[in-house]
TORLO-482322 format. One record per residue (C-alpha): residue number from 1; chain; x, y, z. Coordinates in nm, 3 decimals. Layout:
<recs>
{rec NUM,A,{X,Y,Z}},
...
</recs>
This chain:
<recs>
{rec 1,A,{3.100,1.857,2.126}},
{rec 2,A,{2.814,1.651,2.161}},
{rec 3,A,{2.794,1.313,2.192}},
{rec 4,A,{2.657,1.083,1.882}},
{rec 5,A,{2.335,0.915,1.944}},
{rec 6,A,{2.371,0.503,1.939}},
{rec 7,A,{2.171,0.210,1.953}},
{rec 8,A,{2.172,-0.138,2.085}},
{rec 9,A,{2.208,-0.424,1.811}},
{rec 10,A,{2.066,-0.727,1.850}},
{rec 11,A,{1.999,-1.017,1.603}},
{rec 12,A,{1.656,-1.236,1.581}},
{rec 13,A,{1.630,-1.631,1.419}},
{rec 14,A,{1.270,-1.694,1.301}},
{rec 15,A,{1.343,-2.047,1.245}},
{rec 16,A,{1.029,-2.194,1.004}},
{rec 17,A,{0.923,-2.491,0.939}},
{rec 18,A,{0.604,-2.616,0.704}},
{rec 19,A,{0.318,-2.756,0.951}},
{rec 20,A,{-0.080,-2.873,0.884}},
{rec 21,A,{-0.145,-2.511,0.935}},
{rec 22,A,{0.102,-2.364,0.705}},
{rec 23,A,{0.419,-2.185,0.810}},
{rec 24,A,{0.497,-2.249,1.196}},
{rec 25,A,{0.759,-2.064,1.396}},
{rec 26,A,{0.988,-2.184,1.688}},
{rec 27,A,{0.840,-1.954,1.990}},
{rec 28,A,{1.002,-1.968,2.345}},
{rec 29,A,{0.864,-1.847,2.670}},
{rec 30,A,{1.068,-1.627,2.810}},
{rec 31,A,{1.130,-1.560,3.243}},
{rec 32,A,{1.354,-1.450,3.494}},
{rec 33,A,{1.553,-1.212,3.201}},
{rec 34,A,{1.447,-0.869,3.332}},
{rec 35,A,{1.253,-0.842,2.975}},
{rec 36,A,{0.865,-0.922,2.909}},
{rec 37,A,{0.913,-1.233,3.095}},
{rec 38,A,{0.572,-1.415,3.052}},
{rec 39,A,{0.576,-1.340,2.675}},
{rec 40,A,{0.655,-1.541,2.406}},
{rec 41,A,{0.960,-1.446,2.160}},
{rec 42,A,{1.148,-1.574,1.878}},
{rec 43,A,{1.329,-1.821,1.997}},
{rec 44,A,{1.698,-1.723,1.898}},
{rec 45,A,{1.795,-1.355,1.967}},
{rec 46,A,{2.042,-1.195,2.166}},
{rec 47,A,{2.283,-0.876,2.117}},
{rec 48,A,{2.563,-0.820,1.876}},
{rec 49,A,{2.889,-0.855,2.087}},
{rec 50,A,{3.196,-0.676,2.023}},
{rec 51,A,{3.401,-0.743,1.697}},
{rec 52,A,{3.105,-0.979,1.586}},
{rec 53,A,{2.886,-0.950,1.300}},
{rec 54,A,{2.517,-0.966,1.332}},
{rec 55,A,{2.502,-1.275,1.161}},
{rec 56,A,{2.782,-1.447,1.342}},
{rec 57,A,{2.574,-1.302,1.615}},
{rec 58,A,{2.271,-1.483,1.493}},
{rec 59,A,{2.455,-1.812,1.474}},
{rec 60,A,{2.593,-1.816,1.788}},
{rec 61,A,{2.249,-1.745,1.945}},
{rec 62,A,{2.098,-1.999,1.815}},
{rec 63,A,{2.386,-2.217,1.930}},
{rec 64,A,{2.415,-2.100,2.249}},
{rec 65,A,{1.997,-2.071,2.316}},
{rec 66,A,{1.862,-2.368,2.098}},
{rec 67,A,{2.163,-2.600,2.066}},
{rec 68,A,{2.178,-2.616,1.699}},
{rec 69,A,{2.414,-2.509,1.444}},
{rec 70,A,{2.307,-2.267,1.137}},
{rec 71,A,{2.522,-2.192,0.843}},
{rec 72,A,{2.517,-1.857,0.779}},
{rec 73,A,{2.424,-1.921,0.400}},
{rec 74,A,{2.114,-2.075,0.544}},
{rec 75,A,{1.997,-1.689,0.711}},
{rec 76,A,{1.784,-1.529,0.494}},
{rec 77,A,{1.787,-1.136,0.572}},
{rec 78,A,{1.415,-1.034,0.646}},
{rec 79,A,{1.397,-0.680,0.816}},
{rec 80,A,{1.580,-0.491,1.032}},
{rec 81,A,{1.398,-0.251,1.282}},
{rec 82,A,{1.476,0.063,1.443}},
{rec 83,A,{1.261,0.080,1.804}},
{rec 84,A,{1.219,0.315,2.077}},
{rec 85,A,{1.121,0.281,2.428}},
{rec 86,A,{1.117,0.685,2.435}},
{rec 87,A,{1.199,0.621,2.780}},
{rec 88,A,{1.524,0.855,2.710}},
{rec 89,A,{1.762,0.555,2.835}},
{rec 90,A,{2.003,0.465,2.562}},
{rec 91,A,{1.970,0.108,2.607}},
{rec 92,A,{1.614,0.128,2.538}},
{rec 93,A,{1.752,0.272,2.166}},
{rec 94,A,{1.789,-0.036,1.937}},
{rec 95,A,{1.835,-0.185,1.620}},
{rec 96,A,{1.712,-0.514,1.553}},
{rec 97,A,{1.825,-0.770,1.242}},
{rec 98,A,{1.572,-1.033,1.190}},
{rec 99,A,{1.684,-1.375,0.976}},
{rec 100,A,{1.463,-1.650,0.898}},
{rec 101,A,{1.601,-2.026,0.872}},
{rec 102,A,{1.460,-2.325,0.749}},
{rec 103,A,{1.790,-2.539,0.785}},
{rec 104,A,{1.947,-2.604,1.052}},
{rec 105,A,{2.169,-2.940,1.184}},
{rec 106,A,{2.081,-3.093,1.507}},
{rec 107,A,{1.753,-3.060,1.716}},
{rec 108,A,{1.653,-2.756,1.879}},
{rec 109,A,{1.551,-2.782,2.237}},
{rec 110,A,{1.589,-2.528,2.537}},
{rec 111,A,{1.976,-2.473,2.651}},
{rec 112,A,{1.905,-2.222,2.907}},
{rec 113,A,{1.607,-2.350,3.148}},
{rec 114,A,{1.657,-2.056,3.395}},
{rec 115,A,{1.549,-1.802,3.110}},
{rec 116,A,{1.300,-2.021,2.885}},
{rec 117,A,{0.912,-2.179,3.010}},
{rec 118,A,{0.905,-2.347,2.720}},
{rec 119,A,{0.958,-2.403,2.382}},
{rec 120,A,{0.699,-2.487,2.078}},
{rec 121,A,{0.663,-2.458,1.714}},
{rec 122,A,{0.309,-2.233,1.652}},
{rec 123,A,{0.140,-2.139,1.307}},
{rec 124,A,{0.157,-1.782,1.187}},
{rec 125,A,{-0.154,-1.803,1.182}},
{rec 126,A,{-0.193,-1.942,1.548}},
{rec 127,A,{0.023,-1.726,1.734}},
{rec 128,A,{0.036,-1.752,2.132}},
{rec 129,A,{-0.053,-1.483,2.369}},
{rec 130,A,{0.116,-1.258,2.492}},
{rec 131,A,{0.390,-1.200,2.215}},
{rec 132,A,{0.650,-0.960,2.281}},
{rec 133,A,{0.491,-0.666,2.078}},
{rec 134,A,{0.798,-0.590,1.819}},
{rec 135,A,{0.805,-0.955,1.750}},
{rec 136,A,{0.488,-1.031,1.689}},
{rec 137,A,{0.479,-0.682,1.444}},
{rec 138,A,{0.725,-0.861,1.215}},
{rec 139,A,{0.537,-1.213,1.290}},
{rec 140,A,{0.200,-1.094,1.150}},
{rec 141,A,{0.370,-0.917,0.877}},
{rec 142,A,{0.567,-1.238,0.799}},
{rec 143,A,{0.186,-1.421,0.802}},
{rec 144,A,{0.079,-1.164,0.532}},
{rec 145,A,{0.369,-1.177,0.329}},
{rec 146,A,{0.433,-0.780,0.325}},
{rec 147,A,{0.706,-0.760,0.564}},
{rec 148,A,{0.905,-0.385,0.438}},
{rec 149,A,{1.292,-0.443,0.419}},
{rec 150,A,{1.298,-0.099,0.732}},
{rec 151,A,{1.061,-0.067,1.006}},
{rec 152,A,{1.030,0.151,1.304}},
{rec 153,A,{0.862,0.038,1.648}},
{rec 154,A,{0.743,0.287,1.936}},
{rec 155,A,{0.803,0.605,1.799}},
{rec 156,A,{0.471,0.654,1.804}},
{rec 157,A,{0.322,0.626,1.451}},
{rec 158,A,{0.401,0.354,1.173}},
{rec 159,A,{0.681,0.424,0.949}},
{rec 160,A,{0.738,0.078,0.683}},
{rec 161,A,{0.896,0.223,0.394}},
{rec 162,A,{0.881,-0.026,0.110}},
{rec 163,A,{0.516,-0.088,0.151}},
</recs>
């Protein structure tokens, strides 16, 4: 019997605000995780745990990362992506859920300093380099308003059904 292929689940909070610019997005810089440390990323994401939903996940990240508290009728489902590393490694096989929130209680600041350079609101339009490259695919789709419901990342050509 062979073994079923599986993937990594992880959940992203593009929190958004309305700036000068237009839409802005909470961005943190990310170090010492092992992952594209120097690059900017959404500033709420983590992995799915065990027994947890991925929006309980995305709640709890943004607790645990930004120190403030969502609702989960305030996530507002806006893609979820299948990516490769095609590095064979299943780890590197993932699934990502991506959630934008405009409200939120508290103020959101940086609760883990050993993982985060800073943290900064930027317009879509304005983004920061570098950008962790998935993120910033949904980011400039988000800018243009055409962001597909299903995307794929690194398999080597585009695939955004819905489009």
């Amino acid at each position: 019997m062979t073994s079923r292929f599986q993937v990594v689940p992880a959940a992203y909070v593009i929190c958004c605000r309305e700036g000068a610019a237009g839409t802005e997005v909470l961005l943190q810089l990310r170090r010492n995780t092992g992952y594209r440390d120097g690059h900017w990323a959404c500033a709420a994401a983590g992995h799915v745990e065990a027994g947890e939903s991925v929006t309980e996940a995305a709640v709890r990240e943004a607790q645990e990362e930004l120190g403030i508290t969502i609702s989960p009728t305030d996530l507002t489902p806006l893609t979820a992506m299948h990516r490769t590393h095609s590095n064979g490694r299943p780890v590197d096989e993932r699934v990502d859920f991506f959630f934008t929130c405009r409200t939120w209680q508290g103020d959101a600041r940086t609760m883990e300093p050993e993982k985060s350079e800073g943290l900064d609101w930027y317009p879509l339009t304005a983004l920061p380099d570098p950008v962790v490259p998935h993120e910033l695919a949904v980011l400039e789709l988000l800018r243009t308003g055409t962001v597909p419901p299903i995307l794929s990342h690194g398999f080597g050509r585009p695939e955004n059904p819905g489009k």
